[in-house]
C-alpha positions as CSV (number, residue, x, y, z in Angstrom):
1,X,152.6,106.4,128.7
2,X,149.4,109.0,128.3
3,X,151.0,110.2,125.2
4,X,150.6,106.5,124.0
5,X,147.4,105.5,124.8
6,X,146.2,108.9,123.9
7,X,147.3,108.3,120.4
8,X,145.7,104.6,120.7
9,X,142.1,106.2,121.3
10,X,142.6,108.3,118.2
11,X,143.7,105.4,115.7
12,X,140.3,104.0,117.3
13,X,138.4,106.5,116.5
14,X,140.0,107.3,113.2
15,X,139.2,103.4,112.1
16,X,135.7,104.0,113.6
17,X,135.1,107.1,111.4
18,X,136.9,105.1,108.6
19,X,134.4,102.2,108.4
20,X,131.7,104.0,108.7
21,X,129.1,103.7,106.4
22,X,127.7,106.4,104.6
23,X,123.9,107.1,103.1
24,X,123.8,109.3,100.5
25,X,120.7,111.5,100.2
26,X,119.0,113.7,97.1
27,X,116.2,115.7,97.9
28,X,114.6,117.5,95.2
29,X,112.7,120.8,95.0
30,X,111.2,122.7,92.6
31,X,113.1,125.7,91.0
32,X,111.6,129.2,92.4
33,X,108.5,127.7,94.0
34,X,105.8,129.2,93.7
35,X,104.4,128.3,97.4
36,X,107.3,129.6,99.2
37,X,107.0,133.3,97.5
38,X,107.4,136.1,100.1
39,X,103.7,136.9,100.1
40,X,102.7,133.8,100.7
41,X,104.4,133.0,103.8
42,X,104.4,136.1,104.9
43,X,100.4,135.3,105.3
44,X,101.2,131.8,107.0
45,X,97.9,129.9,105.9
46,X,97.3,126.7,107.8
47,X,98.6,123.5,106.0
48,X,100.8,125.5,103.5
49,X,104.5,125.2,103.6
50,X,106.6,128.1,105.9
51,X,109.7,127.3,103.9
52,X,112.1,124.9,102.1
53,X,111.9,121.5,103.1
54,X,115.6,121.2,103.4
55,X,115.3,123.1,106.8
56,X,113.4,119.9,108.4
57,X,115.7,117.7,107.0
58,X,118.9,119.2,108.3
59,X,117.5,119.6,112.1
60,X,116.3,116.4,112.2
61,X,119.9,114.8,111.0
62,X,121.7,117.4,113.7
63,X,120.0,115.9,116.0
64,X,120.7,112.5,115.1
65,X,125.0,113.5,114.7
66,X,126.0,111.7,117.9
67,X,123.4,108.6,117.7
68,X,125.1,108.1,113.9
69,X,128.4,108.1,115.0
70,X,128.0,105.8,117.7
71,X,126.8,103.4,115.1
72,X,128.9,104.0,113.0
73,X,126.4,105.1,110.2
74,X,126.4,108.8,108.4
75,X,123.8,110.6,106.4
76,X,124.7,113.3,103.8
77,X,122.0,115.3,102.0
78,X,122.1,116.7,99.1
79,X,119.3,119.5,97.5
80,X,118.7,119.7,93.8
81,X,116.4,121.9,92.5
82,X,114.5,120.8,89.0
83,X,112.3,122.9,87.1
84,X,109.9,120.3,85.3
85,X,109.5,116.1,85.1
86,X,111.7,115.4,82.4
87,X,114.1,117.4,84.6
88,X,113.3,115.7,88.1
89,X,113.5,112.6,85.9
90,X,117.7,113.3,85.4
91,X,118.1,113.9,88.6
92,X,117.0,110.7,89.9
93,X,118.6,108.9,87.4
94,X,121.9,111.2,88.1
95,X,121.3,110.5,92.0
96,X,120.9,106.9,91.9
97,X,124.3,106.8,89.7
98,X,126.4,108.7,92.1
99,X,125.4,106.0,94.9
100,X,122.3,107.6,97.0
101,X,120.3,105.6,98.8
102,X,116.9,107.7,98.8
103,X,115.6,110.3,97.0
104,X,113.4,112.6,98.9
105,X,111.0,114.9,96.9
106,X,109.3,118.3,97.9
107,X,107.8,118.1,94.2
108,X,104.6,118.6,92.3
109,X,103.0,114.7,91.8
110,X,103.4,114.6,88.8
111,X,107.5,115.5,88.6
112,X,107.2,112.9,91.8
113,X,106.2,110.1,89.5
114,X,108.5,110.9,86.3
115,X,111.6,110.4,89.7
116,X,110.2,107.3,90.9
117,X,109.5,105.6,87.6
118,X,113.2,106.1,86.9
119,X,115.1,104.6,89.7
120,X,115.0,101.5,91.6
121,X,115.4,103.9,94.6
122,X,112.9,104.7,97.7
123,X,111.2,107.8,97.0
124,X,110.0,109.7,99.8
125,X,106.9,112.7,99.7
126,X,107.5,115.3,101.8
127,X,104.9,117.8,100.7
128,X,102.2,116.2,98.4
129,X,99.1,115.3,100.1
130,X,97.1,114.1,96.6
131,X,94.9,111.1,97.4
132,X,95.9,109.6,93.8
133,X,99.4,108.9,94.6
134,X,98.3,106.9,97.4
135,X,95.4,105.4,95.3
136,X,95.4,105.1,91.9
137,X,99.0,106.5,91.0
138,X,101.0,104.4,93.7
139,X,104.4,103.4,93.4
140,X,106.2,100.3,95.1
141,X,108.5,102.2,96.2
142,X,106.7,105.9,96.9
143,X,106.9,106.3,100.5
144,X,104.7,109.3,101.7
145,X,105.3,111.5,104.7
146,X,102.7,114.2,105.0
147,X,99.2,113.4,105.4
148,X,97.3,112.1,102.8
149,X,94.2,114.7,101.8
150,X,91.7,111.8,102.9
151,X,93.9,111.7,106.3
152,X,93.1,115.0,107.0
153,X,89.1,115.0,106.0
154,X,88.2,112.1,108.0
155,X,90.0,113.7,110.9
156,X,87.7,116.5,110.6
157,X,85.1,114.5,109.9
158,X,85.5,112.4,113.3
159,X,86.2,115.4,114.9
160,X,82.7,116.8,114.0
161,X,81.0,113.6,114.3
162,X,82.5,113.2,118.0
163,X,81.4,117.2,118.7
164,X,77.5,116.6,117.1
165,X,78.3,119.0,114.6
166,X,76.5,116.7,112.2
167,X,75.0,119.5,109.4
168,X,77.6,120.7,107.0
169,X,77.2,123.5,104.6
170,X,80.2,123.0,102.1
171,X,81.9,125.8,100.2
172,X,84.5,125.2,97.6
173,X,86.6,127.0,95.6
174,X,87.2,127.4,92.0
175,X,89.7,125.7,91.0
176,X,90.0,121.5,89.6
177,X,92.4,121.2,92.8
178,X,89.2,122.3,94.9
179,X,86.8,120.2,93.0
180,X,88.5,117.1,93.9
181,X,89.4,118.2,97.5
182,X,85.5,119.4,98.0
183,X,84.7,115.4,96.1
184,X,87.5,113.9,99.0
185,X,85.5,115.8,102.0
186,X,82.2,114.8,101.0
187,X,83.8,111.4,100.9
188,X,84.4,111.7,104.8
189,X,81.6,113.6,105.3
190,X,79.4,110.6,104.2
191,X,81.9,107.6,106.1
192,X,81.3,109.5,109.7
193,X,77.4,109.8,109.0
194,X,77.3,113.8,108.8
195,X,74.8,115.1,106.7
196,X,75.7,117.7,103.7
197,X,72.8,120.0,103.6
198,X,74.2,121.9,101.1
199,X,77.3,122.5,99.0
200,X,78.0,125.5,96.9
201,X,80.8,127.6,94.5
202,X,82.7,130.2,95.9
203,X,85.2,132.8,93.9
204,X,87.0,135.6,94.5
205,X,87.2,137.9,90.9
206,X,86.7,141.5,90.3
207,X,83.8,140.6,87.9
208,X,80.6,142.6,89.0
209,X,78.8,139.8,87.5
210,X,80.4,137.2,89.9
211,X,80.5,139.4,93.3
212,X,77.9,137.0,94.5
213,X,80.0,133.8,94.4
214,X,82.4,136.1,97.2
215,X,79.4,136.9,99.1
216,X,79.9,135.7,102.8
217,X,76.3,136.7,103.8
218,X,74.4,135.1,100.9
219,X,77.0,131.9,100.6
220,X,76.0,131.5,104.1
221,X,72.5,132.6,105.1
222,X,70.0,131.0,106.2
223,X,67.7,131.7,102.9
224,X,68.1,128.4,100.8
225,X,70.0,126.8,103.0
226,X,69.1,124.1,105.2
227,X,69.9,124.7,109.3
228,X,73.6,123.9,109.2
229,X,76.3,123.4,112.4
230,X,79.5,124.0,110.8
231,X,80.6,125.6,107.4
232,X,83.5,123.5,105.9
233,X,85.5,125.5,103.6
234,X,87.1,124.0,100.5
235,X,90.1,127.0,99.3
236,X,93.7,125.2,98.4
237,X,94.8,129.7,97.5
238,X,94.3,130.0,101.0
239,X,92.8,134.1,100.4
240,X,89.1,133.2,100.4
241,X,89.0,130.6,103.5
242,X,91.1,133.1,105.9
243,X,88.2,135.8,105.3
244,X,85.4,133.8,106.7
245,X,85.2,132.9,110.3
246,X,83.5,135.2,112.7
247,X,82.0,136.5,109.0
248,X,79.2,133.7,108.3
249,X,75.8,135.2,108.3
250,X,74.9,132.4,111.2
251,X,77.1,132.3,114.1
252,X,78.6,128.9,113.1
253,X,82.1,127.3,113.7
254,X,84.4,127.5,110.6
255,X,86.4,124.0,109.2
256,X,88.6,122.9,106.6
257,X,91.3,124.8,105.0
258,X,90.3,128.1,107.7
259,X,89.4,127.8,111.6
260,X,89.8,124.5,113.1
261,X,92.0,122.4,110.7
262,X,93.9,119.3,110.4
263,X,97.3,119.1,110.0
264,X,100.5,117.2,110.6
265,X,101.5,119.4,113.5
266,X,101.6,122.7,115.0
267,X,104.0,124.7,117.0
268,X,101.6,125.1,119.5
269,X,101.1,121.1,120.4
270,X,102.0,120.6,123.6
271,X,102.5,116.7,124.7
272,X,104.8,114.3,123.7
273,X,108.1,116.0,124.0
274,X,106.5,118.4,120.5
275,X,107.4,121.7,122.5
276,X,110.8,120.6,122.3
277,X,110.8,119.7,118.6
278,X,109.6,123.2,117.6
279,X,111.7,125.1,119.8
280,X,114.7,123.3,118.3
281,X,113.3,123.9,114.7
282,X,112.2,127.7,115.5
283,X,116.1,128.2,116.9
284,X,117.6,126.7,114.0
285,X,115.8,127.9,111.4
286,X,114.2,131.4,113.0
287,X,110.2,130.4,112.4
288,X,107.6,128.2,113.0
289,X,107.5,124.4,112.5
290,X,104.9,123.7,109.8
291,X,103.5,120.9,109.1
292,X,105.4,120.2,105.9
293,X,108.4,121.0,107.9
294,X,107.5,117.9,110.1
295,X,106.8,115.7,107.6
296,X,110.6,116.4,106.5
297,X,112.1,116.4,109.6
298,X,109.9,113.0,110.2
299,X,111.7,111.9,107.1
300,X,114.8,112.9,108.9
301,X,114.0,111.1,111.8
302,X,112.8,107.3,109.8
303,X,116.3,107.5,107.7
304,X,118.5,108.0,111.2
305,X,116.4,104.9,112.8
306,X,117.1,102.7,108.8
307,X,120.7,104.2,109.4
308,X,121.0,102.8,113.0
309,X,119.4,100.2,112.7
310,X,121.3,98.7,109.6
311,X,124.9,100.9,109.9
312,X,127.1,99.0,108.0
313,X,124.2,98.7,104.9
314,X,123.4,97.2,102.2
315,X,121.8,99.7,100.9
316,X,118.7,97.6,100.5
317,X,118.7,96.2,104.0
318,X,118.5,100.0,104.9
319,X,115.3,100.1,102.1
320,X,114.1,97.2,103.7
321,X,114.1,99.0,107.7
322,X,113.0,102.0,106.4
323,X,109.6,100.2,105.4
324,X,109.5,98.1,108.4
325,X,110.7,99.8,111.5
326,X,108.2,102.0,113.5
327,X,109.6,105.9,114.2
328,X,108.8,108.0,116.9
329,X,107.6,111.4,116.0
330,X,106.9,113.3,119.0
331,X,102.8,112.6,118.7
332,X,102.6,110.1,121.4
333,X,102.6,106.5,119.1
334,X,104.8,104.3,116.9
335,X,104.4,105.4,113.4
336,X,105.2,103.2,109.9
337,X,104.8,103.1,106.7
338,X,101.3,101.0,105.5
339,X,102.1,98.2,103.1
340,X,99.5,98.7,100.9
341,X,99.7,102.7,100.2
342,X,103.1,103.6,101.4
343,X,101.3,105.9,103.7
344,X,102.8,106.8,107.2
345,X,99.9,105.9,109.7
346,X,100.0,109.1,112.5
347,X,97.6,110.8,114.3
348,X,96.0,114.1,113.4
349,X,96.3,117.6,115.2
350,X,93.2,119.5,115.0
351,X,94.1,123.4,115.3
352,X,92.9,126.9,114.4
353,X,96.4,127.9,114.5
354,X,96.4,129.6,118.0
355,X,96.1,126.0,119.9
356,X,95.7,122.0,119.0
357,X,91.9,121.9,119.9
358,X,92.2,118.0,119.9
359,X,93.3,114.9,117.8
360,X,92.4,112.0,115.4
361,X,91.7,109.4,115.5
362,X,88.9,110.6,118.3
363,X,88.3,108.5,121.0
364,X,85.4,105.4,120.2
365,X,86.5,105.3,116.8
366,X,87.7,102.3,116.4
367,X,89.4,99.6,113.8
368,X,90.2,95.8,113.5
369,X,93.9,96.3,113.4
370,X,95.2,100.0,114.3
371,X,92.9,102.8,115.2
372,X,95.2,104.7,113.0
373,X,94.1,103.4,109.6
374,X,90.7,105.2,110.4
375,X,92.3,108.1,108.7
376,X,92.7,107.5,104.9
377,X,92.2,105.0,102.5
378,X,92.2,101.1,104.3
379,X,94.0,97.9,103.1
380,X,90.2,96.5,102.3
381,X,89.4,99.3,99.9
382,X,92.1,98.3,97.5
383,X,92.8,101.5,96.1
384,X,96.6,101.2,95.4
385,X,97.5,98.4,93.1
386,X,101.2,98.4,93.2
387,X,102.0,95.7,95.8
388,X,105.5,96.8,98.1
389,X,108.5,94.7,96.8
């Protein structure tokens, strides 16, 4: 008799595991990435990747294995690596073919968009924070994970606002990536009513000519400039920014891509269940959880809720939740994607990489709808022209 309905239970299972249904996932990197070379994360720099985005990914669907099951939903992923657009183009095209039901991307914006313009598919940005896909170069379909650069300025920028640090000296690097991060931060620095007293080129070369422009005491003395609070550093390499706090001519705090800077997470957060979430990330993976490793593992998380929420598919019913549901992402609110950008509302961790100093949006900042949509561009602003099918 316990032989018999022992073997009753497995035929239930069995027709369980039979029917159910299965997501298929593509995520696409780029071959031998530049950002994830040995010397670079051996440096950690705050807001730059600590490694592959697949590690995110893979916790957060562990995680998820018995919650699936019981609904009868599965995800598989699967990681291709492309070395240009045309490439990251196929691979789309070959992902959608083969049945997946999102294409996740770790790539360069502009290998982003040659994917997303080829497939009918959701596309979701794990590791781009470019304002123009959000603005300008949105996609229907282009769902987008990590924070938007605009996101993370204004959080700074409250955060300054909020502490009366209100006189900004701004030093930016030389590179067109720095120029249009430095044009994004002035941006904020003008919405939260600080005042840029002055703004000026930095650049590290071994050019006698230019030693000036890597000059910490004459970028930041007091001779031409006006009194400033804070010094907000512009430096997407990373090398010149983690040379200047505690090295300004005044003794000022440091912001922006060194000392007290806004990310996604940090390992050190400490509310919300997020010591739990790193230490599950660091054991799995043996390092710190990044930021970009959040935003994948967040991706993770919104595909499990789609997956449990609409098990048995289509897979555009599971498009449809995965724009619609709100996910929970260890930072103490609901989180979804905006309709107008794509954009995942969150709050902001502000950090100097030892401790999370506070967050954004700062308390008395405030908005019609969701105090959230103080960060980055707003619905009113009508940036993004592509309207969400």
């Amino acid at each position: 008799m316990q032989r018999s309905v022992f073997a009753v239970l497995l035929a239930g299972v069995a027709v369980g595991v039979a029917q159910a249904a299965t997501f298929k996932l593509t995520l696409l990197v780029p071959a031998d990435d530049p950002r994830l070379e040995r010397s670079r994360t051996e440096r950690a720099y705050l807001g730059h990747p600590g490694g592959p985005a697949a590690d995110g990914l893979q916790v957060a669907l562990k995680e998820a294995k018995f919650e699936l099951e019981a609904a009868g939903a599965a995800l598989t992923l699967e990681t291709v690596p492309v070395a240009n657009a045309a490439a990251a183009k196929d691979a789309a095209l070959k992902a959608e073919k083969g049945g997946a039901a999102v294409v996740l991307s770790d790539l360069p914006g502009d290998w982003m968009l040659a994917a997303a313009d080829a497939i009918k598919l959701p596309v979701l940005n794990l590791g781009d924070a470019s304002d123009r896909l959000r603005e300008q170069d949105c996609r229907p379909r282009l769902l987008h994970l990590l924070p938007s650069e605009r996101m993370r300025t204004d959080a700074l920028a409250q955060t300054l606002a909020a502490t009366r640090w209100g006189q900004v000296l701004l030093l930016t690097g030389p590179t067109p990536l720095d120029a249009q991060r430095s044009a994004t931060a002035q941006a904020s620095i003008k919405r939260y009513g600080l005042k840029l007293v002055a703004a000026k080129p930095f650049k590290l070369s071994a050019d006698p000519r230019e030693r000036d422009l890597a000059n910490l005491k004459l970028l930041t003395g007091t001779a031409g400039n006006a009194a400033y609070d804070v010094v907000w550093v512009v430096d997407s390499d990373g090398e010149f920014a983690r040379t200047l706090p505690y090295r300004t001519s005044l003794p000022r705090p440091v912001v922006g891509d060194a000392g007290l800077t806004a990310l996604a997470w940090s390992a050190q957060f400490e509310r919300f269940g997020a010591p739990q979430v790193s230490r599950r990330f660091t054991k799995a993976t043996g390092r710190p959880m990044t930021a970009h490793d959040w935003a994948a593992w967040m991706a993770g998380k919104a595909l499990v809720t789609a997956a449990t929420e609409v098990p048995k598919g289509p897979a555009s019913a599971f498009a449809k939740a995965l724009t619609e549901l709100d996910f929970d992402g260890s930072k103490g609110t609901p989180m979804g994607f905006r309709a107008w950008d794509g954009q995942l509302r969150q709050p902001m961790l502000l950090t100097d990489g030892q401790g999370v100093v506070a967050m954004a949006p700062v308390e008395g900042v405030l908005h019609p709808k969701n105090n959230l949509d103080t960060l980055g561009s707003d619905a009113p602003e009508k940036l993004c022209k592509a309207a969400r099918p």
